[in-house]
SEGU-290562 format. One line per 10 residues: number of its first residue (from 1); their letters; for each residue x, y, z of C-alpha. Coordinates in steps of 0.05 Angstrom, whole numbers, plus 5000, padded with zeros to 4 digits. Each point is the difference from the previous one (the first is absolute). Layout:
N
NUM = a = X/Y/Z; ...
END
This chain:
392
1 = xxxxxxxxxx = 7150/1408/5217; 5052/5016/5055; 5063/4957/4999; 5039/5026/5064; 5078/5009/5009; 5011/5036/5059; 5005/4959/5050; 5055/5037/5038; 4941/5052/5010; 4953/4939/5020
11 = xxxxxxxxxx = 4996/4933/4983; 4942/4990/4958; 4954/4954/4984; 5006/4959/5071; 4987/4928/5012; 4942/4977/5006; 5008/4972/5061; 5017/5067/5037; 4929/5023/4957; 4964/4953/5033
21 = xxxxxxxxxx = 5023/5011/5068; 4990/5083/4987; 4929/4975/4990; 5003/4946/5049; 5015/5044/5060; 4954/5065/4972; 4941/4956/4991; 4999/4938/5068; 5057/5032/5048; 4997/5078/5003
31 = xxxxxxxxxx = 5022/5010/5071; 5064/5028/5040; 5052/4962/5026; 4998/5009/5083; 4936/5032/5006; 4956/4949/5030; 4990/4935/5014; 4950/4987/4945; 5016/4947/4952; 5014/5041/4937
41 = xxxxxxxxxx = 5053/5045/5042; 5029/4931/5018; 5005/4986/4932; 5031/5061/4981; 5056/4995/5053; 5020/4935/4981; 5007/5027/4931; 5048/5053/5025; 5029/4953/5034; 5011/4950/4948
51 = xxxxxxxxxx = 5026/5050/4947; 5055/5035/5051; 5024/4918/5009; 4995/4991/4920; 5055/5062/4997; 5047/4971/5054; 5000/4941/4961; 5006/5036/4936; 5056/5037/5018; 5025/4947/5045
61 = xxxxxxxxxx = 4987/5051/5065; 4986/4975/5075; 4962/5048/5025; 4931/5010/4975; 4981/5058/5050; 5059/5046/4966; 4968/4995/4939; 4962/5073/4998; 4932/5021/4954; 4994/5059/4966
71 = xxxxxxxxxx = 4960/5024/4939; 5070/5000/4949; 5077/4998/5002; 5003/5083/5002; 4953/4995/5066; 5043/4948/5034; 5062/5039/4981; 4965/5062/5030; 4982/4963/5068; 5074/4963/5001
81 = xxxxxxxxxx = 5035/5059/4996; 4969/5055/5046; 4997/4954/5056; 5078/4989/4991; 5007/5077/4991; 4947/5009/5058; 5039/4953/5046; 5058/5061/5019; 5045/4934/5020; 5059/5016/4947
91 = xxxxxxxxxx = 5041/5047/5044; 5026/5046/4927; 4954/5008/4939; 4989/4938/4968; 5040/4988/4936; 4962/4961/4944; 5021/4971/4931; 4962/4993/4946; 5002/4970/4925; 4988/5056/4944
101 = xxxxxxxxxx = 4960/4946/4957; 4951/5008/5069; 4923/5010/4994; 4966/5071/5026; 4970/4944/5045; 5064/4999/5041; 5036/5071/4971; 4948/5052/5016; 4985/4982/5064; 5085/4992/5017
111 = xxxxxxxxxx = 5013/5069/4967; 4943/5032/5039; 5030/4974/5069; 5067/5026/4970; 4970/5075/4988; 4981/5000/5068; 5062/4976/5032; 4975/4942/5030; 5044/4964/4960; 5065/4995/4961
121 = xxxxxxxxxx = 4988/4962/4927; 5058/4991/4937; 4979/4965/4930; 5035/4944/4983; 5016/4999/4924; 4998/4935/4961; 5049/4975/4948; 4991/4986/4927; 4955/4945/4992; 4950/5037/5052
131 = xxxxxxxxxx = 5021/4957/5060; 5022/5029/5064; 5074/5029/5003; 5023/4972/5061; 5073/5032/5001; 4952/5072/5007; 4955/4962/5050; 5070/4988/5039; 5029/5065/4988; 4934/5033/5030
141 = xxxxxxxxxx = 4990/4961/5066; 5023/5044/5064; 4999/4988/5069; 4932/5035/4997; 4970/4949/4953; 4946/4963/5032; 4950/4977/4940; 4999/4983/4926; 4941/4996/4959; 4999/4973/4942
151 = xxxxxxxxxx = 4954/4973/4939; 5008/4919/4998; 4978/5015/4925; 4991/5059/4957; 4926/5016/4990; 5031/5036/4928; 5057/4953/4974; 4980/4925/5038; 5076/5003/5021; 5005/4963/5060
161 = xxxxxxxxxx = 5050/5012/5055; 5048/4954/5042; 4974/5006/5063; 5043/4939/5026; 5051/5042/4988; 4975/5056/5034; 4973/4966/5057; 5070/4975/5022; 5027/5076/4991; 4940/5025/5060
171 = xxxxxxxxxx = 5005/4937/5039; 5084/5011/5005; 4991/5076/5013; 4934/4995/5045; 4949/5040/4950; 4930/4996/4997; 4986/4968/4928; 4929/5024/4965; 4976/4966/4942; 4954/5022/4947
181 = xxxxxxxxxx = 4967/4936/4977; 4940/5027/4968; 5024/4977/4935; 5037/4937/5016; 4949/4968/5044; 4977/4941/4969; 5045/4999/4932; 5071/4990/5041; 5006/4957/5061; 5014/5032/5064
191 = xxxxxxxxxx = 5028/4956/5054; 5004/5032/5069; 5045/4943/5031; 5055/5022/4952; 4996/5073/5005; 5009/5062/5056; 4939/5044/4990; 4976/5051/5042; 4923/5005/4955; 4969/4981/4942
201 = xxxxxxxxxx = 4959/5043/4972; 4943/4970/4956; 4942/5012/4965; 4943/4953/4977; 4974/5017/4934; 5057/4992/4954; 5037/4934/5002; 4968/4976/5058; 4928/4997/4960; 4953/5029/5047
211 = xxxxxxxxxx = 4961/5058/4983; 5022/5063/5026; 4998/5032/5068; 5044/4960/5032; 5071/4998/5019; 5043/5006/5067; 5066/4980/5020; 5037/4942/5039; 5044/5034/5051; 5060/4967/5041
221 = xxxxxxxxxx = 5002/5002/5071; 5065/5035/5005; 4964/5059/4964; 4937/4995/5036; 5034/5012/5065; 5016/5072/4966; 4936/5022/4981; 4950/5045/5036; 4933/4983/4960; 4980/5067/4971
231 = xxxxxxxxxx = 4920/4987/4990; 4953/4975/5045; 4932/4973/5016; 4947/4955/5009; 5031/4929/4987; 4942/4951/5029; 5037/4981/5047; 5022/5038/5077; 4936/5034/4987; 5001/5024/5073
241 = xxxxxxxxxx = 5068/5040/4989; 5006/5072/4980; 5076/4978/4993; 5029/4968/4933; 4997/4926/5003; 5078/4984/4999; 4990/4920/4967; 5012/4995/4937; 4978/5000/4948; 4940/5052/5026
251 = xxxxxxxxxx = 5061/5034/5017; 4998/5033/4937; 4936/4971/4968; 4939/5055/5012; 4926/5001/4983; 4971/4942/4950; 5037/4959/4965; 4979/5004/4923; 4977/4917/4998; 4991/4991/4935
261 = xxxxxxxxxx = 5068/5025/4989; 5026/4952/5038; 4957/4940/4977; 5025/5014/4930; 5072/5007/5023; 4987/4933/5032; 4977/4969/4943; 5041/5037/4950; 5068/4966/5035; 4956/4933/5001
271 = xxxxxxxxxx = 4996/5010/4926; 5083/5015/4990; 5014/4937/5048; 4961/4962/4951; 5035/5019/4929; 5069/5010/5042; 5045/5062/4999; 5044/4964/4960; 4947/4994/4944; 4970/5077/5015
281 = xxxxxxxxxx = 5072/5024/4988; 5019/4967/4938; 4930/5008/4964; 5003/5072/5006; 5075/5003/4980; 4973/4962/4938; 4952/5047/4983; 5056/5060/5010; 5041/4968/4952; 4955/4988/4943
291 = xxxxxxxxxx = 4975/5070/4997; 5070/5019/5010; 5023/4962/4939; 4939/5025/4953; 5019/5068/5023; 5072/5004/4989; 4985/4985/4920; 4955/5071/4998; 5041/5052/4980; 4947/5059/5032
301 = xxxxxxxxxx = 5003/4969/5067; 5059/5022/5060; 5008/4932/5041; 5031/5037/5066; 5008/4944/5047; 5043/4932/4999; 4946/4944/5013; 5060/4947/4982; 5030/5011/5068; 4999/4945/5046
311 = xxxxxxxxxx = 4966/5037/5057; 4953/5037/4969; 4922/4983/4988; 4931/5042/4993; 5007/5052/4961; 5024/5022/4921; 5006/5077/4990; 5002/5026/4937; 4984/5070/4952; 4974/5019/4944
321 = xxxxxxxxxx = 5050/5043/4952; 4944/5039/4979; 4948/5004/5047; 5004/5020/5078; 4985/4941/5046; 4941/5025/5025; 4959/5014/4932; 5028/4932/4980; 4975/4970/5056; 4934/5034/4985
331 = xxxxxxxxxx = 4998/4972/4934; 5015/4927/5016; 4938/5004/5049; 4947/5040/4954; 5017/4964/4940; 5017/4940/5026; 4978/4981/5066; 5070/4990/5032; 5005/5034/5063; 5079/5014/5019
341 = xxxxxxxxxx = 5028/5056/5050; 5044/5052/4975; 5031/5061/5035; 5055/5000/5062; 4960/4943/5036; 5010/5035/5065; 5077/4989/4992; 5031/5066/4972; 5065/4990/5021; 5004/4926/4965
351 = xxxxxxxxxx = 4974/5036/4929; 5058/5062/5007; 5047/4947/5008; 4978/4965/4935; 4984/5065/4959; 4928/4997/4996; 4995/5054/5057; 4949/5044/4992; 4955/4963/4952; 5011/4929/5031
361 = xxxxxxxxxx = 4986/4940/4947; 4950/4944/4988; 5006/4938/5052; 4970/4937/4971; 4992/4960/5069; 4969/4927/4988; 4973/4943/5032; 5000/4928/5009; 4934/5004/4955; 5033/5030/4941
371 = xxxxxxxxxx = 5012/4946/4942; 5025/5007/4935; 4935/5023/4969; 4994/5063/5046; 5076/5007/4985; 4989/4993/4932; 4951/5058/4996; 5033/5051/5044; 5064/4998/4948; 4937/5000/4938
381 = xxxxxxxxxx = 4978/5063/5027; 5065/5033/5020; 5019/4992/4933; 4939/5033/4967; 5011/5058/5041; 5066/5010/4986; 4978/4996/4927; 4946/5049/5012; 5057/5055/5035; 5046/4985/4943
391 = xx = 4952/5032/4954; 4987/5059/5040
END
């Protein structure tokens, strides 16, 4: 038995109905998208089609051909940012924000740019409830300052950020706004109409329900006109040109598009229209809140973050007293089947700010498939081990 809660890693199981179209497209379709005029290529093109009109609506976006494929969120981050760094249009060094609840998704690849003085990057700190401190964010802005990047939603702590808020702060001092949605994409709404974004960056196999190897990012045409595109190659299209093809989005969209990738992400929003983001969002808060509860009545067990707060979904981190996340971890699994992540979660900087730095903790991440019996038997087991490391 395997009863899964770490869906912030992955969303697990899927629906069926992005199963069947994984199967659907590996066992009757099979082809690339613009490489031929052969029926099943047809087929496949319209699928790639249909899915980047499926976002716009999702996101409430106008422009399907500025919605760019990659294989995850780190990729598209990758792409997005050395063709802004690659572009040589700022006329001083670049100066970027970013969040210090961020992702090494967005941090590593920022801090590497900043070792090699391509550009100039400050951590914005956040305040007590693990929201963004916007008086620092203020304080922090230059003349210089030309992007901020931050995490819609903590991959660690579910806390999710106002980015109305921020939005009007770049659109009133004319900086380029980029937004980690990897989390948040399909759990929060995300309007575009009432927003100023620069990109969304996304990935497919958490919230979104496809299966992984798939992500990209939607990207603004005020941006877009700053950015160099960094890799190139064969596109299937301008096949007669040794030269970059300059439409997008084969502007920045190289080699073969993973398909199935993109079928399930097609049919894994198809699925989220259907229960509603409304209902996603307040089933998994559910869930949150009735481990939550059990937990806070065992004495052995460290709750460390506040799932009561109104913006805040996803995730419930907690420790053991007596036992090290990870070999706890370990036991829930071996002796119990229940498969958790514990460690840093790729987000150091968000566990030294809430003192589990350098061991990290246990995130219990559910899903919309979680009921009260799966519930029920996480807290069971939690509790025999803490009776088990009482005794030793």
């Amino acid at each position: 038995m395997n009863l899964y809660f770490d869906n912030s890693s992955t969303s697990f199981p899927k629906p069926q109905n992005v199963i069947d179209s994984i199967n659907n497209f590996s066992i009757n379709i099979g082809a690339s998208p613009s490489r031929g005029y052969y029926d099943l290529s047809i087929k496949s093109s319209k699928i790639l089609f249909e899915c980047r009109e499926l976002l716009c609506d999702f996101f409430k976006f106008d422009s399907p051909e500025n919605i760019v494929f990659s294989y995850n969120a780190t990729y598209a981050f990758n792409i997005l940012l050395q063709s802004i760094v690659n572009s040589n249009i700022f006329n001083d060094i670049p100066h970027f924000l970013v969040s210090n609840l961020d992702h090494n998704c967005t941090l590593r690849p920022l801090i590497n740019l900043k070792n090699k003085n391509k550009i100039t990057l400050d951590i914005i700190s956040c305040d007590q409830n693990m929201f963004l401190n916007f008086n620092e964010l203020y304080c922090k802005i230059t003349s210089k300052t030309k992007f901020i990047v931050i995490s819609h939603m903590s991959n660690v702590l579910g806390n999710i950020q106002n980015i109305e808020k921020l939005s009007d702060i770049c659109k009133k001092l004319k900086i380029f706004l980029i937004l980690d949605i990897a989390q948040s994409a399909g759990l929060v709404n995300i309007d575009l109409t009432k927003i100023y974004f620069s990109a969304l960056i996304f990935t497919g196999h958490k919230n979104l329900f496809s299966t992984s190897g798939i992500g990209g990012f939607i990207i603004s045409n005020e941006l877009l006109n700053v950015c160099d595109n960094y890799f190139l190659g064969g596109t299937g299209s301008s096949s007669s040109s040794l030269l970059s093809k300059s439409d997008m989005p084969d502007y920045f969209e190289i080699g073969t598009h993973n398909m199935i990738g993109i079928y399930s992400l097609l049919n894994g929003v198809k699925f989220i229209n259907t229960c509603g983001l409304n209902f996603i969002y307040d089933k998994k808060k559910e869930v949150i809140i009735n481990i939550y509860e059990q937990l806070s009545n065992i004495n052995d067990i460290i709750i460390i973050n506040n799932v009561l707060l109104k913006h805040q979904n996803s995730n419930l981190c907690i420790n053991f007293k007596n036992l090290s996340p990870d070999v706890a971890a370990h036991m829930l699994n071996k002796y119990y089947g229940i498969c958790v992540r514990s460690g840093l979660h790729c987000s150091p900087n968000t566990h030294k700010i809430i003192n589990t730095y350098p061991l990290g903790c246990i995130r219990i991440s559910p899903s919309i498939f979680n009921d009260v019996k799966d519930v029920n038997y996480l807290v069971s087991s939690i509790k025999k081990i803490c009776n088990v490391s009482r005794r030793t």
